[in-house]
PDB file with one MODEL, atoms N, CA, C and O in Angstrom:
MODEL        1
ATOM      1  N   UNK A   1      -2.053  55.377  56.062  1.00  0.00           N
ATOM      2  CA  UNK A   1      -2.900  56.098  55.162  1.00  0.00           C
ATOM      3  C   UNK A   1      -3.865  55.153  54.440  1.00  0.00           C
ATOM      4  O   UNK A   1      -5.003  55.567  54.220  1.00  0.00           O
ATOM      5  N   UNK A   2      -3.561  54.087  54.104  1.00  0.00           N
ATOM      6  CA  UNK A   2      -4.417  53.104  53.331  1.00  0.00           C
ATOM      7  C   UNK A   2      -5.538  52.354  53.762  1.00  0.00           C
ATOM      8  O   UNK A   2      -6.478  51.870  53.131  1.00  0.00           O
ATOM      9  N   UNK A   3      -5.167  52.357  55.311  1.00  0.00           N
ATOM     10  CA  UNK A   3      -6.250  51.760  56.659  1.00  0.00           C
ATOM     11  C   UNK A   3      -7.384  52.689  56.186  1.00  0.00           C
ATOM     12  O   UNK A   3      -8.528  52.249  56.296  1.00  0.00           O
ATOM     13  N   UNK A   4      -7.152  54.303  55.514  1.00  0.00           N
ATOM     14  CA  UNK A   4      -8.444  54.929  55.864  1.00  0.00           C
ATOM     15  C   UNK A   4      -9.554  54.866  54.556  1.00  0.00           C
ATOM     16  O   UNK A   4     -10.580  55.545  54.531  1.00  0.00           O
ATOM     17  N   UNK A   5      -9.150  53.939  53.504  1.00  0.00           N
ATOM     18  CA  UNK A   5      -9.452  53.638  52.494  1.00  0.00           C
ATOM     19  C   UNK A   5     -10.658  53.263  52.496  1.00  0.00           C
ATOM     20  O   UNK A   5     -10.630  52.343  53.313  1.00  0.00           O
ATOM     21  N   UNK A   6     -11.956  53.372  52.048  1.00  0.00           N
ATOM     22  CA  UNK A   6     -13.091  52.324  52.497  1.00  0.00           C
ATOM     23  C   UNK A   6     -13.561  51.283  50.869  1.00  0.00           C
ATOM     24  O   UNK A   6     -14.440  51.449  50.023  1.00  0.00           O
ATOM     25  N   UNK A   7     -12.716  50.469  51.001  1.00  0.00           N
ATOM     26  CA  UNK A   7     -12.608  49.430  49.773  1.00  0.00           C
ATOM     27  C   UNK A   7     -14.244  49.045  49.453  1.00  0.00           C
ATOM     28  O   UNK A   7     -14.608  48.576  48.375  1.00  0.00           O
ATOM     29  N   UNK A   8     -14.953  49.267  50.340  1.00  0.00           N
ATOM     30  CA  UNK A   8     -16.970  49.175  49.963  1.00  0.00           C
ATOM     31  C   UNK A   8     -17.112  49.806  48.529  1.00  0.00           C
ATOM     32  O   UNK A   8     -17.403  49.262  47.463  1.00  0.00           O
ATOM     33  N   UNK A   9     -16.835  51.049  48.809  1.00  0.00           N
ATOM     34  CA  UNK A   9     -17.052  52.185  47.429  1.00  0.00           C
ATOM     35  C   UNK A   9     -17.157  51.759  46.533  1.00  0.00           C
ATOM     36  O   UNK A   9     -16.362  50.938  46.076  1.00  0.00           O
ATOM     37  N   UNK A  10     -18.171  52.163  45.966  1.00  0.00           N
ATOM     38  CA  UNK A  10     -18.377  51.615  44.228  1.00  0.00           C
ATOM     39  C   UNK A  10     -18.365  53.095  43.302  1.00  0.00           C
ATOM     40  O   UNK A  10     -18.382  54.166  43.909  1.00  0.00           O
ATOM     41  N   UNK A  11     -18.338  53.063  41.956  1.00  0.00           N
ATOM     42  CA  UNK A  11     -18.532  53.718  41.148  1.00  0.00           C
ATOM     43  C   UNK A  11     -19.294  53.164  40.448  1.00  0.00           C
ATOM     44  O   UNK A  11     -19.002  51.969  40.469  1.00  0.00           O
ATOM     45  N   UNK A  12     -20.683  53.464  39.402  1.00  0.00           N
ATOM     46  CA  UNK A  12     -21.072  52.962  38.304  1.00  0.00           C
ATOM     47  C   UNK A  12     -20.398  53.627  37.217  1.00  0.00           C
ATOM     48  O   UNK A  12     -19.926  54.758  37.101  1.00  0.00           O
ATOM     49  N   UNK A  13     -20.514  52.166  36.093  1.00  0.00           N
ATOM     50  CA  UNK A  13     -20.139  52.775  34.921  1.00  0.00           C
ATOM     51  C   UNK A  13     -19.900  54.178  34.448  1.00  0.00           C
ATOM     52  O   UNK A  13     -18.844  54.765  34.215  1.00  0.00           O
ATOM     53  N   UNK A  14     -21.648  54.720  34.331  1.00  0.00           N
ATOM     54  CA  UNK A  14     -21.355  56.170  33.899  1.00  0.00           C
ATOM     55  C   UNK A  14     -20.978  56.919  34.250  1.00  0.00           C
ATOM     56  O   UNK A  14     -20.668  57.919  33.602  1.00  0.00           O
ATOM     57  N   UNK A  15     -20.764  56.666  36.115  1.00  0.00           N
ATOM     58  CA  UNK A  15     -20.157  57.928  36.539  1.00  0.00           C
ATOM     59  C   UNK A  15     -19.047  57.946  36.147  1.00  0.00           C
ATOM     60  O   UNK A  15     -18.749  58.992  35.570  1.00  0.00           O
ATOM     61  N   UNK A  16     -17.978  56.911  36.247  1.00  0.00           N
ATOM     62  CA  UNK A  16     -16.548  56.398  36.023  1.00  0.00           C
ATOM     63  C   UNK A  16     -16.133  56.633  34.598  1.00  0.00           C
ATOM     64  O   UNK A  16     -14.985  56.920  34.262  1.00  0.00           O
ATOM     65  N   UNK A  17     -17.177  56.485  33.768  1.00  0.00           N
ATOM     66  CA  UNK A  17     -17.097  56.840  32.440  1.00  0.00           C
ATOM     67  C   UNK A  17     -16.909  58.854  32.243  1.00  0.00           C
ATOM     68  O   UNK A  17     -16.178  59.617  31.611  1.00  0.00           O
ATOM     69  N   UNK A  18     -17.812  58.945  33.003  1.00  0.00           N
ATOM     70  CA  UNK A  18     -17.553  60.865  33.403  1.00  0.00           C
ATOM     71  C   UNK A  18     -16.640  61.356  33.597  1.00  0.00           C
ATOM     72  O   UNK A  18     -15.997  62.181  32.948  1.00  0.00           O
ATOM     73  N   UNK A  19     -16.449  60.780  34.751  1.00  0.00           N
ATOM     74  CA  UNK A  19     -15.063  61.408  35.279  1.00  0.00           C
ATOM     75  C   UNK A  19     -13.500  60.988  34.830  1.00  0.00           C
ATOM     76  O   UNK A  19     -12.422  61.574  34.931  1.00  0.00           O
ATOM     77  N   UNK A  20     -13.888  59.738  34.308  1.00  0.00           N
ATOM     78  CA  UNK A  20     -12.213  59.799  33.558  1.00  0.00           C
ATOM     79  C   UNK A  20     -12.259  60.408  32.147  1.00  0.00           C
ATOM     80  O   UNK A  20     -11.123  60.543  31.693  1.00  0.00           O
ATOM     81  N   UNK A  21     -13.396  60.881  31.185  1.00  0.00           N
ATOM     82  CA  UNK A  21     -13.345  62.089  30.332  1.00  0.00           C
ATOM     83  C   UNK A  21     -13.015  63.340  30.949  1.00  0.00           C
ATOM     84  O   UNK A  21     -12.283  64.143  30.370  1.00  0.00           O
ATOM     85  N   UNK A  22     -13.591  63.608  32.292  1.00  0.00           N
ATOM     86  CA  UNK A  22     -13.134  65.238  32.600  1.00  0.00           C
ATOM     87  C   UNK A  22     -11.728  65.007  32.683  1.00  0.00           C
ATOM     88  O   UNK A  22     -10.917  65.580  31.956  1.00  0.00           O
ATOM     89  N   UNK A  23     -11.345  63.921  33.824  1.00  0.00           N
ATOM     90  CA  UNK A  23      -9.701  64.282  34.115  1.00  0.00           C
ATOM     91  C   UNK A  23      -8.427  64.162  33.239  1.00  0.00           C
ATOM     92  O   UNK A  23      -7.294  64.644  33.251  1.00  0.00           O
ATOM     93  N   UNK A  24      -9.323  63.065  32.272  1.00  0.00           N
ATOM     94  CA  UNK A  24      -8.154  62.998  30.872  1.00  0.00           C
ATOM     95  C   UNK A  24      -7.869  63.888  30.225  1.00  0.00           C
ATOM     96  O   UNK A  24      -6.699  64.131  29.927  1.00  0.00           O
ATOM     97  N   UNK A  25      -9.041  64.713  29.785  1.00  0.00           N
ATOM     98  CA  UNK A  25      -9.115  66.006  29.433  1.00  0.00           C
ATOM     99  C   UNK A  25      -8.259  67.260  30.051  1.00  0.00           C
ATOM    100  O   UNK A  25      -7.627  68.113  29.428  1.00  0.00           O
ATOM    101  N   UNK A  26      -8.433  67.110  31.488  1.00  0.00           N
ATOM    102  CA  UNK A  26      -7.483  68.121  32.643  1.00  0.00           C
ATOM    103  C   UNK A  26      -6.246  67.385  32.237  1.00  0.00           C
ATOM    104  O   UNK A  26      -5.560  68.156  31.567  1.00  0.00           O
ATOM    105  N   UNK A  27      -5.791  66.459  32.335  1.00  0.00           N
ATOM    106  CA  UNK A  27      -4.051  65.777  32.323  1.00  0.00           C
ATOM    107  C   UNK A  27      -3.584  66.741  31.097  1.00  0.00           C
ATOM    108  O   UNK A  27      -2.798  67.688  31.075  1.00  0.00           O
ATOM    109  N   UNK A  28      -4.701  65.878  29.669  1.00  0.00           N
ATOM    110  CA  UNK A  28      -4.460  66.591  28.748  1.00  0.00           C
ATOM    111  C   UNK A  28      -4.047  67.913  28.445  1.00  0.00           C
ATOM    112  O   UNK A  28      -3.133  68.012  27.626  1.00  0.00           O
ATOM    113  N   UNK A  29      -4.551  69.009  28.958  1.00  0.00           N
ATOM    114  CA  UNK A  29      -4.072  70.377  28.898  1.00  0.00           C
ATOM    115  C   UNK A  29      -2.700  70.484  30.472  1.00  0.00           C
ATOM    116  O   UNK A  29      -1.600  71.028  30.376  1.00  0.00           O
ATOM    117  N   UNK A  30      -3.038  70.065  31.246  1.00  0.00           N
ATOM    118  CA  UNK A  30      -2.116  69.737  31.852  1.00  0.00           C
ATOM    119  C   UNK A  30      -0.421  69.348  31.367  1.00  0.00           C
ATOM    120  O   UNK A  30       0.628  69.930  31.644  1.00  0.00           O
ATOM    121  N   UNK A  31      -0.640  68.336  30.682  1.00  0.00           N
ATOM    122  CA  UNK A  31       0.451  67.685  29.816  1.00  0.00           C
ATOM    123  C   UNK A  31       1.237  68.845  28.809  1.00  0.00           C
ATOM    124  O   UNK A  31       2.422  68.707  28.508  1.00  0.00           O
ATOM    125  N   UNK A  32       0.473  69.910  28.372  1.00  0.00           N
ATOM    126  CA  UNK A  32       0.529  70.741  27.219  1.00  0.00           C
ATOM    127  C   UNK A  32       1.389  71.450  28.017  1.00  0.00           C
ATOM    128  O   UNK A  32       2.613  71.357  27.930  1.00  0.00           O
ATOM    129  N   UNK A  33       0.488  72.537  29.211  1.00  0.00           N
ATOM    130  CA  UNK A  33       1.316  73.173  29.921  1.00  0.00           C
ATOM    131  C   UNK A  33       2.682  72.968  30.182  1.00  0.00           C
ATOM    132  O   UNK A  33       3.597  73.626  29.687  1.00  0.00           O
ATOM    133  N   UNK A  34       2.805  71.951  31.046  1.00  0.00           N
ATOM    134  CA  UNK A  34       4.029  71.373  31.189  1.00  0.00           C
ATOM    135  C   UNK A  34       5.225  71.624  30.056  1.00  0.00           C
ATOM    136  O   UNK A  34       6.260  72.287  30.138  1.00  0.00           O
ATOM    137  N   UNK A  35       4.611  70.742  28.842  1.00  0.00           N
ATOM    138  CA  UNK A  35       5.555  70.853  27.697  1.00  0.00           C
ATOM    139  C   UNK A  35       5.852  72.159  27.416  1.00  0.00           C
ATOM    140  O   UNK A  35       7.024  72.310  27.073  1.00  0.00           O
ATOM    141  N   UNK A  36       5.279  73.021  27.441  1.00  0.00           N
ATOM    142  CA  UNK A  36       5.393  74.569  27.129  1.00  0.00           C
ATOM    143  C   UNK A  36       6.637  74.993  27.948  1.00  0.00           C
ATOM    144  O   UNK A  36       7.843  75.126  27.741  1.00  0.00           O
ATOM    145  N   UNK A  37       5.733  75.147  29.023  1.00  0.00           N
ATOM    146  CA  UNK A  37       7.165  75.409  30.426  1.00  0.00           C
ATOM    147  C   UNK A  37       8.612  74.847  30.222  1.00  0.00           C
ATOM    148  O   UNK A  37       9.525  75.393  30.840  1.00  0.00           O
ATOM    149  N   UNK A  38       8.927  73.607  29.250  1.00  0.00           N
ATOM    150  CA  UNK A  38       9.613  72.462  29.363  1.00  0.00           C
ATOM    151  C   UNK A  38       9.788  72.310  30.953  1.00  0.00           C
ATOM    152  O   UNK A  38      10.642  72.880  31.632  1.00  0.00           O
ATOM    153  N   UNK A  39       8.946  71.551  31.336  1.00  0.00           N
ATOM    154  CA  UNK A  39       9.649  71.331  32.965  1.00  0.00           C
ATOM    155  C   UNK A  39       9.358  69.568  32.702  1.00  0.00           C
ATOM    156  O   UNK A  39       8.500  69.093  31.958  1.00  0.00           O
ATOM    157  N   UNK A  40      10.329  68.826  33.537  1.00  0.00           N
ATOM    158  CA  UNK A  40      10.135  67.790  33.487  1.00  0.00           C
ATOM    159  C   UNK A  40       9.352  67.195  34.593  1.00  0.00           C
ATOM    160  O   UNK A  40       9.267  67.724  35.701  1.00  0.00           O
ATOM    161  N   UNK A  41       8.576  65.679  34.148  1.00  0.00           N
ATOM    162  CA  UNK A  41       7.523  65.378  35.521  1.00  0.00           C
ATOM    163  C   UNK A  41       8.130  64.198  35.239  1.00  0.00           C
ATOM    164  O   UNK A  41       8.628  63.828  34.176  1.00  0.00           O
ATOM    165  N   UNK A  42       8.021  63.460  36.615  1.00  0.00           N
ATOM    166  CA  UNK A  42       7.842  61.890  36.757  1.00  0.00           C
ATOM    167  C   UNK A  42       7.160  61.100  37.709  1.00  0.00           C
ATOM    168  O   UNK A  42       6.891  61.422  38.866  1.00  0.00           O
ATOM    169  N   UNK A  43       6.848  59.818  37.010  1.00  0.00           N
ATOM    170  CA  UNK A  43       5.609  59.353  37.515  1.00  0.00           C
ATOM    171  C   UNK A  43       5.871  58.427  37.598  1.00  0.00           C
ATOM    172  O   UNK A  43       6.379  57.920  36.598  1.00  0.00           O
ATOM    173  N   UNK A  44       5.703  57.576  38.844  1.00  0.00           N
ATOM    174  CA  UNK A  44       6.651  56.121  39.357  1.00  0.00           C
ATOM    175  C   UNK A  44       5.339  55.461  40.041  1.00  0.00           C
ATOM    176  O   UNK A  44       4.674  55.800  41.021  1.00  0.00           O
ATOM    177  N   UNK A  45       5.265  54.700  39.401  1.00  0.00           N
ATOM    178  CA  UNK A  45       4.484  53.317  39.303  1.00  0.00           C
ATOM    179  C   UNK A  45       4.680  52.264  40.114  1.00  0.00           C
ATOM    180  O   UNK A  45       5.380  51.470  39.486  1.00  0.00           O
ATOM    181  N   UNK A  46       4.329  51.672  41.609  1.00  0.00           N
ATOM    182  CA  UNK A  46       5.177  50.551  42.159  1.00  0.00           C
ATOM    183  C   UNK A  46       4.027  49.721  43.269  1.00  0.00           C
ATOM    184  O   UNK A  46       3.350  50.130  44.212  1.00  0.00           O
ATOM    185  N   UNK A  47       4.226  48.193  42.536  1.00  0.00           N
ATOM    186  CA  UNK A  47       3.112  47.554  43.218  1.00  0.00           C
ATOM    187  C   UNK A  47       3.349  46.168  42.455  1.00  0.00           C
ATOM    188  O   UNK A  47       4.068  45.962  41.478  1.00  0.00           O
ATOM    189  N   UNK A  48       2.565  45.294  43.154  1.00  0.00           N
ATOM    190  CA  UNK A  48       2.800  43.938  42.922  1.00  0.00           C
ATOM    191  C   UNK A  48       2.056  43.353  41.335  1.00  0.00           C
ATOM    192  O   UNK A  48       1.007  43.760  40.837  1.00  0.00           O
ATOM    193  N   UNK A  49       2.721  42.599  40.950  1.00  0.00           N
ATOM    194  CA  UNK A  49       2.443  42.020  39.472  1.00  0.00           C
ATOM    195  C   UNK A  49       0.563  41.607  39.722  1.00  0.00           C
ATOM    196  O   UNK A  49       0.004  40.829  40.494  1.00  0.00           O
ATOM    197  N   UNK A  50       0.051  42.533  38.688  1.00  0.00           N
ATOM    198  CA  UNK A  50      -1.061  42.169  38.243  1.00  0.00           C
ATOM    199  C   UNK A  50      -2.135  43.159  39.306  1.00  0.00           C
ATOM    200  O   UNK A  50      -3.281  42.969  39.713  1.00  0.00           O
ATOM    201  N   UNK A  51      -1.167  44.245  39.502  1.00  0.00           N
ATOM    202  CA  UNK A  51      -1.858  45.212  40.679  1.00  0.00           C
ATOM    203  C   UNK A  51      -2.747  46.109  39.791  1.00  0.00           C
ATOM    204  O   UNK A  51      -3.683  46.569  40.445  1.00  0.00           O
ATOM    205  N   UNK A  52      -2.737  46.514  38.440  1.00  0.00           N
ATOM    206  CA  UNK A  52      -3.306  47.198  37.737  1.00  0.00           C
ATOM    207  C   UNK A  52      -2.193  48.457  37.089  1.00  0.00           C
ATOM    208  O   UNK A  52      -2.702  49.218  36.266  1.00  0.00           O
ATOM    209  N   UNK A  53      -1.521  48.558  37.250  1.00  0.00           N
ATOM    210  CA  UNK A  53      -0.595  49.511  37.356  1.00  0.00           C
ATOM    211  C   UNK A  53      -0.528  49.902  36.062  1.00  0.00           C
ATOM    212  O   UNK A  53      -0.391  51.096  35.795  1.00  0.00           O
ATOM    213  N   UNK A  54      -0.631  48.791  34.927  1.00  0.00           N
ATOM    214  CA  UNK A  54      -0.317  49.001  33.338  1.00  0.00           C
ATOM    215  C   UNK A  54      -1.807  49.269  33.448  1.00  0.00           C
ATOM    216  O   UNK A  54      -1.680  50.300  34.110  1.00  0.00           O
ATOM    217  N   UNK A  55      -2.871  49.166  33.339  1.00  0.00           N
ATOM    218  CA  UNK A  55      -4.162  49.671  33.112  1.00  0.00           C
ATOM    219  C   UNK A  55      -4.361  51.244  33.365  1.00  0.00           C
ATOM    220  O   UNK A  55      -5.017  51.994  32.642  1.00  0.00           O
ATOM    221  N   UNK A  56      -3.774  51.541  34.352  1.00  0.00           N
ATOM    222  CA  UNK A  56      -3.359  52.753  35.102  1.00  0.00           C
ATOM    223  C   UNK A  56      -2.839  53.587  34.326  1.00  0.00           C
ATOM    224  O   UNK A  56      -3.484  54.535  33.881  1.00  0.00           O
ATOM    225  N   UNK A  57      -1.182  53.299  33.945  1.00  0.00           N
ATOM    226  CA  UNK A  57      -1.097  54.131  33.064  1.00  0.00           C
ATOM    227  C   UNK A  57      -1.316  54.450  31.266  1.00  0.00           C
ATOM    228  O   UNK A  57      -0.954  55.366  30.527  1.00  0.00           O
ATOM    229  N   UNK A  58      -2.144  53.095  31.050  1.00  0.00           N
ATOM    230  CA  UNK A  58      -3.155  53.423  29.622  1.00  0.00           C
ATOM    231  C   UNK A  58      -4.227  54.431  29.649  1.00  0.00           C
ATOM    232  O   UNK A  58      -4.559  55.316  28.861  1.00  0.00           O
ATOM    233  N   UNK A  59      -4.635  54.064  30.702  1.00  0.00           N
ATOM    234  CA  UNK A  59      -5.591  55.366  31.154  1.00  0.00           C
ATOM    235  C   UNK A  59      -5.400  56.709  31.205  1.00  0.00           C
ATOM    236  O   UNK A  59      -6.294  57.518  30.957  1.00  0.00           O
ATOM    237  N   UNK A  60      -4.274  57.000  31.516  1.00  0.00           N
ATOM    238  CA  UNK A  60      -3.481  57.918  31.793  1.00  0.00           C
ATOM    239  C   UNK A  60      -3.054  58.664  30.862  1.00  0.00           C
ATOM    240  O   UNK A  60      -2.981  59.884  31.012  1.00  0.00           O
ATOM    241  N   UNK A  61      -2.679  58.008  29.668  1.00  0.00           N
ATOM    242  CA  UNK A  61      -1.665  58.145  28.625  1.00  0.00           C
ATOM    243  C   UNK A  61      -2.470  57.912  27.301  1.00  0.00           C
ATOM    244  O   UNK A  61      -1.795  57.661  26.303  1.00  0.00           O
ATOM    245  N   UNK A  62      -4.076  57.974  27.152  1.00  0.00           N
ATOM    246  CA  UNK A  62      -4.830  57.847  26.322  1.00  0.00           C
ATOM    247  C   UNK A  62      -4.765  59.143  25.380  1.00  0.00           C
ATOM    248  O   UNK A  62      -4.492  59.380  24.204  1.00  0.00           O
ATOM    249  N   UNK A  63      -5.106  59.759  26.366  1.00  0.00           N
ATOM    250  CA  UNK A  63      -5.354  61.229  25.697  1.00  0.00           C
ATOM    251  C   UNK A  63      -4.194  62.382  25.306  1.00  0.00           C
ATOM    252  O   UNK A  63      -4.116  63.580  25.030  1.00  0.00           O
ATOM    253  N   UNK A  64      -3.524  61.442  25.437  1.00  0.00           N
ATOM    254  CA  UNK A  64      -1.514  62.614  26.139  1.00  0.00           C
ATOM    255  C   UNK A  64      -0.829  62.691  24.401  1.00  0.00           C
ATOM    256  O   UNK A  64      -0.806  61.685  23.693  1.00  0.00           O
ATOM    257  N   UNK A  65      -0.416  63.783  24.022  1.00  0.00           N
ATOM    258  CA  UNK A  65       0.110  63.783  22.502  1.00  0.00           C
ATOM    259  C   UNK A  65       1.304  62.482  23.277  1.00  0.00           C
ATOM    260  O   UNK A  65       1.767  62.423  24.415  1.00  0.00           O
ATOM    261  N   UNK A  66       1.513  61.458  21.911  1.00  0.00           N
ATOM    262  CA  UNK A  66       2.657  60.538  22.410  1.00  0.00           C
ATOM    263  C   UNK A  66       4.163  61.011  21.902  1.00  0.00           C
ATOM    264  O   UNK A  66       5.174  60.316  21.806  1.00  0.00           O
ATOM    265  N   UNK A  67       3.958  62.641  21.562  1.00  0.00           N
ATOM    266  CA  UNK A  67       5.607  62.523  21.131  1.00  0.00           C
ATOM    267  C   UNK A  67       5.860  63.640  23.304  1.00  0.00           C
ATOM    268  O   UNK A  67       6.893  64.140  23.748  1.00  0.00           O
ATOM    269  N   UNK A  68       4.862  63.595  23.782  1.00  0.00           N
ATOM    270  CA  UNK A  68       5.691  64.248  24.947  1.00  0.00           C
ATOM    271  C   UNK A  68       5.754  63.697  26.011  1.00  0.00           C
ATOM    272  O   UNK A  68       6.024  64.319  27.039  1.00  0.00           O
ATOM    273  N   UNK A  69       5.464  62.132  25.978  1.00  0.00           N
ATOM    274  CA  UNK A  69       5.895  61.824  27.376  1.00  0.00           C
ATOM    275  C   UNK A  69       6.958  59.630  26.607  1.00  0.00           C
ATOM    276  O   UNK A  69       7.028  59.127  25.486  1.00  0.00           O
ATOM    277  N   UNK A  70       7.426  59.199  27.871  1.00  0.00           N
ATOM    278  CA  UNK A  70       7.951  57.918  27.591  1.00  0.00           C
ATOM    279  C   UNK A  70       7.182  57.224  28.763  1.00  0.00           C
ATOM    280  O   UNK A  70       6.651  57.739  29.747  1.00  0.00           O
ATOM    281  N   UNK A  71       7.272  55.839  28.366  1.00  0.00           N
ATOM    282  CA  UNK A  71       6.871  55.031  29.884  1.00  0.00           C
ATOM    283  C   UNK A  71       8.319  53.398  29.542  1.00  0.00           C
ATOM    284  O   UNK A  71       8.709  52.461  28.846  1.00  0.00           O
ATOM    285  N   UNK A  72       8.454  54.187  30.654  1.00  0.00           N
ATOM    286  CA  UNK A  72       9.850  53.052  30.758  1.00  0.00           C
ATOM    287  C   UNK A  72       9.532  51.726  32.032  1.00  0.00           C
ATOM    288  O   UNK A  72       9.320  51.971  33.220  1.00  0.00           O
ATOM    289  N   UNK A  73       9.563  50.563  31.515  1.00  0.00           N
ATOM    290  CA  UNK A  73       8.997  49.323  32.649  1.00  0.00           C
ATOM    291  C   UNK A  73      11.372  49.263  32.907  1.00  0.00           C
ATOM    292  O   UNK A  73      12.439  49.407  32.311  1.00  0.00           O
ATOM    293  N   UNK A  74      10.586  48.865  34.549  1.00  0.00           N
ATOM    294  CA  UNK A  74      12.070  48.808  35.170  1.00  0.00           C
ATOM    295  C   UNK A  74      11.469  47.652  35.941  1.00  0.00           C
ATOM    296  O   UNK A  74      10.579  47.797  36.779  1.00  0.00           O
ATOM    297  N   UNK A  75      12.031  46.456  35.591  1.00  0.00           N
ATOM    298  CA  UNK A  75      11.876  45.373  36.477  1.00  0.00           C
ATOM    299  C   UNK A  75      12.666  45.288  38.137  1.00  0.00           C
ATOM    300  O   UNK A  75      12.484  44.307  38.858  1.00  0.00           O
TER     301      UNK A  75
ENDMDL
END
């Protein structure tokens, strides 16, 4: 699956700046839902030191109320 990746691709700033307001925004009500439902989600993180992974999920977890989710590091 990763062969079909085309690592060329760029984003500029503003677009990248766009679109991670829309989707933070979608997680965001996303996240709500969830909590409502109480259903539980999990989200597993796995890749080599300094892969981005903690950037990843700051990104992620910007917009998220912090009393409804945890992020647990498992060495």
């Amino acid at each position: 699956m990763l062969e079909i990746i085309d690592l060329d691709k760029t984003v500029s700033k503003k677009s990248y700046g766009h679109q991670l307001n829309k989707y933070q925004t979608e997680l965001r009500a996303l996240g709500y839902e969830v909590n409502r439902q109480q259903r539980p989600v999990v989200l597993v993180f796995e890749g080599w030191d300094a892969a981005g992974k903690g950037g990843v999920i700051k990104r992620l977890t910007e917009r998220l109320d912090p009393r409804g989710y945890q992020v647990l590091p498992i060495a």
